[in-house]
N, CA, C and O of each residue as an XYZ file, in Angstrom:
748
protein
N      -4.243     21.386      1.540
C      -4.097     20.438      0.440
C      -5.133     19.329      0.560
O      -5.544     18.802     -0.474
N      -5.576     18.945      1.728
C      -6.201     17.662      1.978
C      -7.570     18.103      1.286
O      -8.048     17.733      0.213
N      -8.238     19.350      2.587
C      -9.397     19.569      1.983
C      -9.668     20.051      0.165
O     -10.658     19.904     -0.552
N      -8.284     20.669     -0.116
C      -8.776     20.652     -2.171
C      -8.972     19.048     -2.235
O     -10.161     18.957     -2.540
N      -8.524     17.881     -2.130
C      -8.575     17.147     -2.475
C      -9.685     16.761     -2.766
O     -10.227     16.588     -3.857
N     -10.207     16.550     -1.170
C     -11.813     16.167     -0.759
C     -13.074     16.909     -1.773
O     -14.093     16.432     -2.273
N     -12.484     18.261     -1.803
C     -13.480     18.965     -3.078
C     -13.202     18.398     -4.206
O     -13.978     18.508     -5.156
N     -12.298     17.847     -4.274
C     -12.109     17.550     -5.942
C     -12.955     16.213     -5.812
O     -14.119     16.190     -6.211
N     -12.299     15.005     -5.199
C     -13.501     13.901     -4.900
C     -14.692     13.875     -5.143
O     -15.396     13.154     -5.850
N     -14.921     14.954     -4.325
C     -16.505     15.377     -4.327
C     -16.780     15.772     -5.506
O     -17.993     15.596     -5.625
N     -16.481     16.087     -6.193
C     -16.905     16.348     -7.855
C     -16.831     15.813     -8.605
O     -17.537     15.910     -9.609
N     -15.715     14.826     -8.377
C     -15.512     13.780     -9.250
C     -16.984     12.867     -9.277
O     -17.731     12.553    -10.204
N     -17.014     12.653     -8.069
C     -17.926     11.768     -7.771
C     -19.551     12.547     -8.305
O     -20.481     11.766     -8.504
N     -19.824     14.234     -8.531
C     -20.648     14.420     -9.037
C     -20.530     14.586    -10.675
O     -21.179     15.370    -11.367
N     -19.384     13.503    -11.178
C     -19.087     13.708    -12.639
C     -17.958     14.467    -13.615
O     -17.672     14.211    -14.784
N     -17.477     15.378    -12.818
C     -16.464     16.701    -12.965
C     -15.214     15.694    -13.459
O     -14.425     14.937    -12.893
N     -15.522     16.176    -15.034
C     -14.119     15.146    -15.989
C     -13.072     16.210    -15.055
O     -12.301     15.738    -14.219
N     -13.158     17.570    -15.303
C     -11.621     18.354    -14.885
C     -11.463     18.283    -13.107
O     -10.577     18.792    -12.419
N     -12.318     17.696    -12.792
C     -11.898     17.045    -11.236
C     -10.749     16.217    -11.225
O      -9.565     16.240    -10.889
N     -11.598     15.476    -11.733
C     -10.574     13.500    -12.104
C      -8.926     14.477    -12.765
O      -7.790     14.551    -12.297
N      -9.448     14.960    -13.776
C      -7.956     15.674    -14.052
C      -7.110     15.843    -13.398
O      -5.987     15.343    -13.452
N      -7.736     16.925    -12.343
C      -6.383     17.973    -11.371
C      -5.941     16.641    -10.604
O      -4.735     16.399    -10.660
N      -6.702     15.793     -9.935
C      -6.608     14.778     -9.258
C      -5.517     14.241    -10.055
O      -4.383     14.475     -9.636
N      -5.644     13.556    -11.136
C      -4.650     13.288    -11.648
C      -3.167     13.809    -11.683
O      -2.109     13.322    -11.285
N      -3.430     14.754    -12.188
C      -2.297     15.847    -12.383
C      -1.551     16.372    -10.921
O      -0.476     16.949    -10.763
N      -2.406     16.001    -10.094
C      -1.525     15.975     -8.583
C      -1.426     14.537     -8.204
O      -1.261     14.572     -6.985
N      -1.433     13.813     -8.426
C      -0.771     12.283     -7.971
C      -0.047     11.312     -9.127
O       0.462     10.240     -8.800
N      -0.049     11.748    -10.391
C      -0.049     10.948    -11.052
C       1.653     10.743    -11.019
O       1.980      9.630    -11.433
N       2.473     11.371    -10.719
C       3.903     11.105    -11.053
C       4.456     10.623     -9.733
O       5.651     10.480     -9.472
N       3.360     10.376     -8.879
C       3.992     10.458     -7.498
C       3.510      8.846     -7.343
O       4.332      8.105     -6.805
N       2.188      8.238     -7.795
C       1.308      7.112     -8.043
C       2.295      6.243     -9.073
O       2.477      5.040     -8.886
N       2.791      6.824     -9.960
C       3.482      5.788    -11.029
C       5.384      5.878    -11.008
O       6.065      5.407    -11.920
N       6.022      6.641     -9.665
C       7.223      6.306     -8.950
C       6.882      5.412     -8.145
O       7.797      4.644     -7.847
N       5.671      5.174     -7.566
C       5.289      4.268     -6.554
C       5.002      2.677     -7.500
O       5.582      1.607     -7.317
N       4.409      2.852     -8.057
C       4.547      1.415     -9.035
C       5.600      1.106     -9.533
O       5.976     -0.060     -9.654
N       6.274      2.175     -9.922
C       7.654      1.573    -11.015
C       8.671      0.962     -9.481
O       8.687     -0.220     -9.138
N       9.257      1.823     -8.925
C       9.241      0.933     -7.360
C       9.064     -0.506     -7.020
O       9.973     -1.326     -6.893
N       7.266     -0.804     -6.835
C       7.149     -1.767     -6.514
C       7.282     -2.705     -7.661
O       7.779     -3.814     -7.459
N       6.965     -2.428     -8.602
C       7.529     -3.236     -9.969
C       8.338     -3.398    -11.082
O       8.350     -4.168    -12.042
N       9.026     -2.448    -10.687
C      10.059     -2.390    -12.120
C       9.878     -2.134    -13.292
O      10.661     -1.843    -14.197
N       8.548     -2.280    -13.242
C       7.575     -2.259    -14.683
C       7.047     -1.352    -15.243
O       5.835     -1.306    -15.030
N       7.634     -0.205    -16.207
C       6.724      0.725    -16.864
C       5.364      0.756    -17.499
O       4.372      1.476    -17.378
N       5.667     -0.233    -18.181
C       4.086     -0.689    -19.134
C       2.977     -1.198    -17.315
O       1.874     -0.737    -17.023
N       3.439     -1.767    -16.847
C       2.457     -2.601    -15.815
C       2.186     -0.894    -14.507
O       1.221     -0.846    -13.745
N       3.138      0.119    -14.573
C       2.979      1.297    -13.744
C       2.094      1.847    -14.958
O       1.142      2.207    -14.266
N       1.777      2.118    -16.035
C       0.850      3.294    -16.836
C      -0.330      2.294    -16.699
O      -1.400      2.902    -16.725
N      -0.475      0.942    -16.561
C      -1.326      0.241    -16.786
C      -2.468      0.579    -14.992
O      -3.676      0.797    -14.898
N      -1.352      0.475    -13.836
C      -1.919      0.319    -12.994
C      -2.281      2.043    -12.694
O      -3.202      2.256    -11.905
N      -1.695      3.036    -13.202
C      -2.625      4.277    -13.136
C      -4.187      4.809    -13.953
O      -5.097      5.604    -13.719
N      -3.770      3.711    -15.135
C      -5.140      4.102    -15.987
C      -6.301      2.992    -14.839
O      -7.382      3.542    -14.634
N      -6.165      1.822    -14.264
C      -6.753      1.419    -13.499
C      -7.792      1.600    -12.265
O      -8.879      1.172    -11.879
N      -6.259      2.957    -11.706
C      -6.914      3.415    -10.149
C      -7.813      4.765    -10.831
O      -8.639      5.246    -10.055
N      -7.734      5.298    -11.971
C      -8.275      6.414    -12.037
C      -9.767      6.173    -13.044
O     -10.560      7.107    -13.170
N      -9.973      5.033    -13.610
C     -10.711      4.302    -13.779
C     -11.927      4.324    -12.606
O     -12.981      4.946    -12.476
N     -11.148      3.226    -11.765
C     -11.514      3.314    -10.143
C     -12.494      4.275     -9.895
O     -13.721      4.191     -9.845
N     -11.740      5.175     -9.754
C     -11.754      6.560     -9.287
C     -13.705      7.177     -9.675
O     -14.682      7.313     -8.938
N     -13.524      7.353    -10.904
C     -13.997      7.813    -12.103
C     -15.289      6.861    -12.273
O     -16.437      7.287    -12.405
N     -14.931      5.564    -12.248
C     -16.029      4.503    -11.613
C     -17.208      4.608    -10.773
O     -18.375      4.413    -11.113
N     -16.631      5.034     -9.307
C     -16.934      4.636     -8.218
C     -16.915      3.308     -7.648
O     -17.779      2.991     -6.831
N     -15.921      2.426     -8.039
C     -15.727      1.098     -7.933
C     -14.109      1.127     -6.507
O     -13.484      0.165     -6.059
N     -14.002      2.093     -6.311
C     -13.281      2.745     -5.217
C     -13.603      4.177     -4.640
O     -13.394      5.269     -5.170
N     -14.237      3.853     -3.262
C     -14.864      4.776     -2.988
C     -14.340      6.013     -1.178
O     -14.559      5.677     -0.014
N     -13.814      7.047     -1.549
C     -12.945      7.491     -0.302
C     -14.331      8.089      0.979
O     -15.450      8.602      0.995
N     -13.260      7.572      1.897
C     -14.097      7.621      2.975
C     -12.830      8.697      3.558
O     -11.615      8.509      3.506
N     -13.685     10.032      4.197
C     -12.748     10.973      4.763
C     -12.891     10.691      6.215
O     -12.444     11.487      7.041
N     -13.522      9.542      6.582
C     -13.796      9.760      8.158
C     -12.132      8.626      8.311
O     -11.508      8.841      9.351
N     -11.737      7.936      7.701
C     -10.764      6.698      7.675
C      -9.531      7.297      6.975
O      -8.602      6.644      6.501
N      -9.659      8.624      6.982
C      -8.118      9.009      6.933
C      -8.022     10.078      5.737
O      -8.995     10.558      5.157
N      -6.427     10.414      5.426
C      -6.184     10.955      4.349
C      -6.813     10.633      3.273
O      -7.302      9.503      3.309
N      -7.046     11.476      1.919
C      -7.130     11.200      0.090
C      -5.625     10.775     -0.235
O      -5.354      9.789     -0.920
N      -4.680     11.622      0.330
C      -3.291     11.304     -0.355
C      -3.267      9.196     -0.242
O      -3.113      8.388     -1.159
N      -3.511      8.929      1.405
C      -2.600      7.479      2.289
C      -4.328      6.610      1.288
O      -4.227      5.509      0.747
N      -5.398      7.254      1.283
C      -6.192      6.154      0.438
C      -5.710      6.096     -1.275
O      -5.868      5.044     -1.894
N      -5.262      7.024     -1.787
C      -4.948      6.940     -3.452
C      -3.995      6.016     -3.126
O      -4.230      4.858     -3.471
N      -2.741      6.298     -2.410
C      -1.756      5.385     -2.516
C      -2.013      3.798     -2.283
O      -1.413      2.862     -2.812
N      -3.031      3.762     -1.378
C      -3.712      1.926     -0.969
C      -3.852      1.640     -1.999
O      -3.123      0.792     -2.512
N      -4.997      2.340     -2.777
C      -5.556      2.174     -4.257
C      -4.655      1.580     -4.845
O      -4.819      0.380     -5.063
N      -3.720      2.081     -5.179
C      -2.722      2.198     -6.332
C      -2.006      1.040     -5.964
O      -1.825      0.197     -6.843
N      -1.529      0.823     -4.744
C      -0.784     -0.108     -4.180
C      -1.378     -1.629     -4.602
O      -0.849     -2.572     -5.189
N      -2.368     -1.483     -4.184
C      -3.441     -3.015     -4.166
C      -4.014     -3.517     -5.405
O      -4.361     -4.694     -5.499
N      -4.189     -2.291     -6.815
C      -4.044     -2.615     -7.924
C      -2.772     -2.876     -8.612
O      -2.837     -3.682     -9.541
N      -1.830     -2.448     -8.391
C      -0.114     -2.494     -8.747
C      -0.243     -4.392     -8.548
O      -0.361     -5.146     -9.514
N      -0.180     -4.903     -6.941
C      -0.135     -5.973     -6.979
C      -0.828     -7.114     -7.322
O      -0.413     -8.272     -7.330
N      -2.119     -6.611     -7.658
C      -3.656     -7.643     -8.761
C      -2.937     -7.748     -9.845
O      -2.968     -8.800    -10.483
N      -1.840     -6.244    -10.416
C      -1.874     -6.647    -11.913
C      -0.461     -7.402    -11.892
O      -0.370     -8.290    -12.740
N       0.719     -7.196    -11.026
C       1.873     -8.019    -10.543
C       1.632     -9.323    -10.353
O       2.565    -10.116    -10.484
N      -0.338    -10.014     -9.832
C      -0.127    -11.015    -10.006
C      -0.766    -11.658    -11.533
O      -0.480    -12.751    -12.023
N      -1.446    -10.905    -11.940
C      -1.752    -11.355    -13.300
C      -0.721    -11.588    -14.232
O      -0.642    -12.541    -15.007
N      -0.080    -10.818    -14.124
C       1.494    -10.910    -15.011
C       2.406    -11.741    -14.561
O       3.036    -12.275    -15.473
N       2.750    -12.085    -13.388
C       3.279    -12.939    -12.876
C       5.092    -12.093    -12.801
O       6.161    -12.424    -13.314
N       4.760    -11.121    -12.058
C       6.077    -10.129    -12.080
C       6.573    -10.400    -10.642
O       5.741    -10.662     -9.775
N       8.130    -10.339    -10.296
C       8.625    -10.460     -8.676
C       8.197     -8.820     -8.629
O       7.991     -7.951     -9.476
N       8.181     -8.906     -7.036
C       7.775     -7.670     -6.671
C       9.003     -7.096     -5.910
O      10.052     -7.570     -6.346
N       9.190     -6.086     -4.754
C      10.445     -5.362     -4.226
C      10.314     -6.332     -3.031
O       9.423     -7.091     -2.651
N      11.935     -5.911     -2.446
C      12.199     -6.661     -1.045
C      11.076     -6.217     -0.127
O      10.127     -5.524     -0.495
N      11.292     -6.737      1.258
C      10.139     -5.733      2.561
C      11.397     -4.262      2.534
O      10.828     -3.175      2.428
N      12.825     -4.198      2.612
C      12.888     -3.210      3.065
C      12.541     -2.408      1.725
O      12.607     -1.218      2.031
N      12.332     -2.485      0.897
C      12.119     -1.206     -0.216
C      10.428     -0.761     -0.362
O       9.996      0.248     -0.920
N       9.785     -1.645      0.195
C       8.174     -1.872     -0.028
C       7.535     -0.317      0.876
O       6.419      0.124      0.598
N       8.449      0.368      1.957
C       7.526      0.498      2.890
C       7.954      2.401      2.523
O       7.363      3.246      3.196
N       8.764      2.760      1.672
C       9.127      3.629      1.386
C       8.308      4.549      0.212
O       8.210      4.091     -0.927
N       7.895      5.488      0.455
C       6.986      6.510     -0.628
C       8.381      6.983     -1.569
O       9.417      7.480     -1.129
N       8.144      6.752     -2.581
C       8.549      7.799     -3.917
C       9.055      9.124     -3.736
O       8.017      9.779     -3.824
N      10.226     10.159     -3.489
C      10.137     11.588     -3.775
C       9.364     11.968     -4.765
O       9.230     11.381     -5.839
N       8.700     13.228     -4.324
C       7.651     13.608     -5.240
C       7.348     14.710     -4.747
O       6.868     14.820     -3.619
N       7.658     15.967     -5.758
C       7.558     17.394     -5.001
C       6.530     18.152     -5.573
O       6.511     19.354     -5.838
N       5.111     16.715     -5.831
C       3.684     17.233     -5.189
C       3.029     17.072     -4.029
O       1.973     17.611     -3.700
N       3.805     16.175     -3.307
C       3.309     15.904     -2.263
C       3.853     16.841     -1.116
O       4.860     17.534     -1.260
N       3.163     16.803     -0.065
C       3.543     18.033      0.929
C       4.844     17.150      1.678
O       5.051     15.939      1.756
N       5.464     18.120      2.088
C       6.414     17.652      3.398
C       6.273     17.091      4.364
O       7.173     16.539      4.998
N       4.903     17.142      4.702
C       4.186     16.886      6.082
C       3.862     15.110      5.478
O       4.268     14.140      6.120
N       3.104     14.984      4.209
C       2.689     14.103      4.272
C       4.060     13.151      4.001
O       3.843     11.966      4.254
N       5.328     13.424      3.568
C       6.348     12.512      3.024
C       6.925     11.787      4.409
O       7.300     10.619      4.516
N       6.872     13.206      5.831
C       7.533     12.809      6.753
C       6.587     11.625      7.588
O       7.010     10.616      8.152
N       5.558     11.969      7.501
C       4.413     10.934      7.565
C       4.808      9.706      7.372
O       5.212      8.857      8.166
N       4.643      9.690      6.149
C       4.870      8.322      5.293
C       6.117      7.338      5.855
O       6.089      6.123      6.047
N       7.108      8.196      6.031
C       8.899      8.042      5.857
C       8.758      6.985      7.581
O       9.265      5.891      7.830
N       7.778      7.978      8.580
C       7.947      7.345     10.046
C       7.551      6.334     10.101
O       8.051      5.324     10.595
N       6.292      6.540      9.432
C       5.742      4.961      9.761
C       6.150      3.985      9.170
O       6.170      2.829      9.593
N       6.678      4.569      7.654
C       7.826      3.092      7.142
C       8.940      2.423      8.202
O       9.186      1.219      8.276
N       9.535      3.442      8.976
C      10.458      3.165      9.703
C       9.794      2.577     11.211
O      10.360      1.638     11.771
N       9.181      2.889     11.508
C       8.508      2.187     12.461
C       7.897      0.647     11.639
O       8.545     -0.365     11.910
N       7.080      0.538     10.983
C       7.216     -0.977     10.154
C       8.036     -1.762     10.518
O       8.009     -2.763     11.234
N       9.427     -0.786      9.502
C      10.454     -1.694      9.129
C      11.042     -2.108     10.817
O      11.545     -3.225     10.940
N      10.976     -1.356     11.851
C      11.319     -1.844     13.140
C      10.555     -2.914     13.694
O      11.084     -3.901     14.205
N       9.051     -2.703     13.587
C       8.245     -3.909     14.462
C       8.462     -5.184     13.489
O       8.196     -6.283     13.976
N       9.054     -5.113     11.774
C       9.038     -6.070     11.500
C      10.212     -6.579     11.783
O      10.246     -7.788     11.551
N      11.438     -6.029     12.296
C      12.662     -6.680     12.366
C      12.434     -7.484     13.788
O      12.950     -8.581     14.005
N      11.600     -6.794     14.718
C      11.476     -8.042     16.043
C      10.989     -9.087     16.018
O      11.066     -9.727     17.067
N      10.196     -9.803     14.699
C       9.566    -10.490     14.202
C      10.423    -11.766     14.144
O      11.488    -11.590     13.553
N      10.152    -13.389     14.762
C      10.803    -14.413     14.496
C      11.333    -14.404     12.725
O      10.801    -13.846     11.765
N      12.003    -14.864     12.764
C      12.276    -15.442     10.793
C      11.164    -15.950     10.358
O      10.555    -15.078      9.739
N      10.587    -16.962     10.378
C       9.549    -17.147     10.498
C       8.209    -16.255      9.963
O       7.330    -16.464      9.127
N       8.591    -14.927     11.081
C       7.169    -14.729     10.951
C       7.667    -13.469      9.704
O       7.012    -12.949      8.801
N       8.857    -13.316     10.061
C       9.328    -12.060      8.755
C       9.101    -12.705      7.378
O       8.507    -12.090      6.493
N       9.600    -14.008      7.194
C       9.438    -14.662      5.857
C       7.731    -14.573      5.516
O       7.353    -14.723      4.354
N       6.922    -14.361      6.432
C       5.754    -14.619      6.176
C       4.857    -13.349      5.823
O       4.081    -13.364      4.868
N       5.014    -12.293      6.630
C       4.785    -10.968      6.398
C       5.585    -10.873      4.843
O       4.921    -10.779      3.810
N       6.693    -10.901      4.840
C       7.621    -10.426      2.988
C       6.715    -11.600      2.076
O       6.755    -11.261      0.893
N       6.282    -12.287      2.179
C       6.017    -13.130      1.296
C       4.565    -12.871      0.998
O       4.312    -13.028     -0.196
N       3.272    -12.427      1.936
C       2.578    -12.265      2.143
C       1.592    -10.906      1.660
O       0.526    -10.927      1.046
N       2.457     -9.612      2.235
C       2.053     -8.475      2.031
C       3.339     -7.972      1.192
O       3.067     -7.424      0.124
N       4.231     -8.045      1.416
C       5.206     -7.309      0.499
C       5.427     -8.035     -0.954
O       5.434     -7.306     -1.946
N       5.610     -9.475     -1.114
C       5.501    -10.032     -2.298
C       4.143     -9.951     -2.862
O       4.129     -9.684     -4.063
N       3.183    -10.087     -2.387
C       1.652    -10.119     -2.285
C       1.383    -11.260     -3.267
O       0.792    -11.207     -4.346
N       2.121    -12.622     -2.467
C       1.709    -13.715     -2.624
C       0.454    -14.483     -1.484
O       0.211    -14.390     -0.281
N      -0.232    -15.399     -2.874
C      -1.250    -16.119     -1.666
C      -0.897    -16.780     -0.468
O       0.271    -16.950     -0.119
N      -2.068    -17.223      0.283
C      -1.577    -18.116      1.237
C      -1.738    -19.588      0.980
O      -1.629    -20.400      1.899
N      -2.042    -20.003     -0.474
C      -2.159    -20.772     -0.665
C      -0.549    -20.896     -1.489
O      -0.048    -22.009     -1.649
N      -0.026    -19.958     -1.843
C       0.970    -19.899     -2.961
C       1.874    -20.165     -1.982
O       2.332    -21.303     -1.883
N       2.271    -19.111     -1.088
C       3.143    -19.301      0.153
C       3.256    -21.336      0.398
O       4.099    -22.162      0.048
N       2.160    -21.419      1.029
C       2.076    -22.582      1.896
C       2.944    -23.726      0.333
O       3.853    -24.475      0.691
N       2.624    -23.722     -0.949
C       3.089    -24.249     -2.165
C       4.972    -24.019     -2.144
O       5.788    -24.935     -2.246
N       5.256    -22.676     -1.998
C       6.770    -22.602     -2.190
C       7.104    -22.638     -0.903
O       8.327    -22.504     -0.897
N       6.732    -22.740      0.166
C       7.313    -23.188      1.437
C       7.492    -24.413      1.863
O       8.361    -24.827      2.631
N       6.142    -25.318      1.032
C       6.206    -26.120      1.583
C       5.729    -26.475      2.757
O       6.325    -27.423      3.267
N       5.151    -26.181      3.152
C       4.177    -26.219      4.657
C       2.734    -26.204      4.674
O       2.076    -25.759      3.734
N       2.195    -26.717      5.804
C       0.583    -26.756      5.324
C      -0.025    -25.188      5.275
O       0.434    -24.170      5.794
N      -1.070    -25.352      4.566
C      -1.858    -24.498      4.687
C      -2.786    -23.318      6.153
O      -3.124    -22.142      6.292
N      -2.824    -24.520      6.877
C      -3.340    -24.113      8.334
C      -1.897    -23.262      8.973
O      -1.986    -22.122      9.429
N      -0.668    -23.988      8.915
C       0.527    -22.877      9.594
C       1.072    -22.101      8.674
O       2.299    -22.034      8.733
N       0.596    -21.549      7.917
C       0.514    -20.901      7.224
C      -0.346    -19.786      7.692
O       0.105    -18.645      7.789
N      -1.385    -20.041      7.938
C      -2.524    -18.920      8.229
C      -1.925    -18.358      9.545
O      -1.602    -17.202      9.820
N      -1.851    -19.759     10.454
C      -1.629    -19.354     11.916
C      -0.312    -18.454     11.981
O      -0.055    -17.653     12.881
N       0.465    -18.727     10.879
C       2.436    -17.821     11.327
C       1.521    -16.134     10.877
O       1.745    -15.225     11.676
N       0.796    -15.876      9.959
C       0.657    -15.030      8.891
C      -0.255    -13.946     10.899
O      -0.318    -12.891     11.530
N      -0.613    -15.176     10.854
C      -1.753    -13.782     12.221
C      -1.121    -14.011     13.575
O      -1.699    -13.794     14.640
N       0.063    -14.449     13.454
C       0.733    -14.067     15.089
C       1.773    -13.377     14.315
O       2.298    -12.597     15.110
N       2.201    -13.294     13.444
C       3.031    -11.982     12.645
C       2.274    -10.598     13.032
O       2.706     -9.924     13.967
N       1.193    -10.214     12.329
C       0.375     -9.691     12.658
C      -0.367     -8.969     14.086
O      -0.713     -7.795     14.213
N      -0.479    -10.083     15.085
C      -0.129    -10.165     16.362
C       0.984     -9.067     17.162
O       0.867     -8.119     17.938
N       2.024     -9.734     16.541
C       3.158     -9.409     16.828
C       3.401     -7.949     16.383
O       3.682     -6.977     17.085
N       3.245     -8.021     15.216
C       3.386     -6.145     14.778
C       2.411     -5.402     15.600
O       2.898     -4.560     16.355
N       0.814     -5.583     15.602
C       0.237     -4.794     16.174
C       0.922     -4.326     17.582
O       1.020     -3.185     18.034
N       1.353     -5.530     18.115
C       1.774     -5.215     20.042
C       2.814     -4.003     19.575
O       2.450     -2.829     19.644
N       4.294     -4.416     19.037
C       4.934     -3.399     18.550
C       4.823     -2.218     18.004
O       5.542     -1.275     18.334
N       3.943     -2.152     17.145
C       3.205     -0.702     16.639
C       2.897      0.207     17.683
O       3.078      1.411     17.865
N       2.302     -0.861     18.408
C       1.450      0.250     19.488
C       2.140      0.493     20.824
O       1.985      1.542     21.449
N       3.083     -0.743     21.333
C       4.148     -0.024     21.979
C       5.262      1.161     21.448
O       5.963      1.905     22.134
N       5.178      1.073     20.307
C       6.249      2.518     19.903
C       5.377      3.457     19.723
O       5.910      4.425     19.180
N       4.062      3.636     19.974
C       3.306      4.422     19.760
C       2.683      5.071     21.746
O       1.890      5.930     22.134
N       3.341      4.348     22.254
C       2.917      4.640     23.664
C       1.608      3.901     24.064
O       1.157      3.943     25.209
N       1.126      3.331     23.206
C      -0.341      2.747     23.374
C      -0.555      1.681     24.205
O       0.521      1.148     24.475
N      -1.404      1.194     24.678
C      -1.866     -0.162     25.538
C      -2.084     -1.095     24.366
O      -2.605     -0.736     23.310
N      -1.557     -2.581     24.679
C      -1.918     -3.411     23.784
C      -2.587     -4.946     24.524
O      -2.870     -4.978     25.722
N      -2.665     -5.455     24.138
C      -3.390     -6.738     24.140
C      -1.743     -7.563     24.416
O      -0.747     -7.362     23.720
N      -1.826     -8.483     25.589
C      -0.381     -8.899     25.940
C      -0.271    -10.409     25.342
O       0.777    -11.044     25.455
């Protein structure tokens, strides 16, 4: 599945309208459960698929196969435009625990759902060891995908501890990530 993908990419990128198609036609219901999800929003989910495939079709988003899956980069895509247009509109977005969860979608492989499903759950673990603090800051941050200027505004707090909670959060997840991963970390 991966490598059709990569061929299709690859054509897209040499112009191939019925590339962009199949591409479509294999993510598109799986891309706009994932928006309606993070937004609630039908009109703002058809909006943020004509966007990423735009993107796409562009070259104004460009896949790199050495940095991973086509499936885990469409979904970034999609993800990171969902919340540009969540903030243009000025829409609430999902809690952290609903954020970290993929869509059922029986185009996607099994392999890649169970994928998806672990590392949500691993997330949702390194973020629960997280002070309050630093959880309010991560949900507010990446899961609301509010600024840090916006944050520091409805918190109420300066700007500088703001930055500093946002990257020992960060901190903090990486050590965790990579201890549940068996890995050596930075102490």
């Amino acid at each position: 599945m991966s490598n059709r993908d990569i061929e299709l990419y690859r054509r897209v990128v040499e112009g191939d309208k019925q590339a962009l198609e199949s591409i479509y036609d294999q993510y598109e219901k799986l891309l706009y459960s994932f928006v309606i999800k993070l937004s609630g929003d039908q009109a703002l989910a058809e909006e943020a698929l004509q966007e990423v495939f735009i993107k796409i079709w562009t070259q104004r988003a460009h896949f790199d196969e050495s940095k991973g899956k086509f499936s885990s980069w469409i979904v970034t895509i999609t993800r990171y435009t969902a919340i540009d247009l969540i903030r243009k509109h000025k829409k609430q977005e999902v809690t952290l625990e609903d954020e970290t969860d993929l869509p059922e979608n029986e185009a996607e492989s099994t392999e890649d759902l169970v994928e998806w499903k672990e590392r949500g759950s691993e997330i949702r673990q390194a973020v629960k060891k997280l002070s309050e603090e630093q959880k309010q800051m991560v949900d507010l941050f990446y899961f609301k995908g509010l600024s840090q200027s916006e944050i520091a505004s409805q918190t109420e707090l300066p700007l500088g501890t703001i930055k500093g909670r946002i990257r020992l959060a960060l901190k903090h997840l990486k050590k965790h990530l990579s201890t549940q991963k068996g890995g050596v970390h930075d102490a």
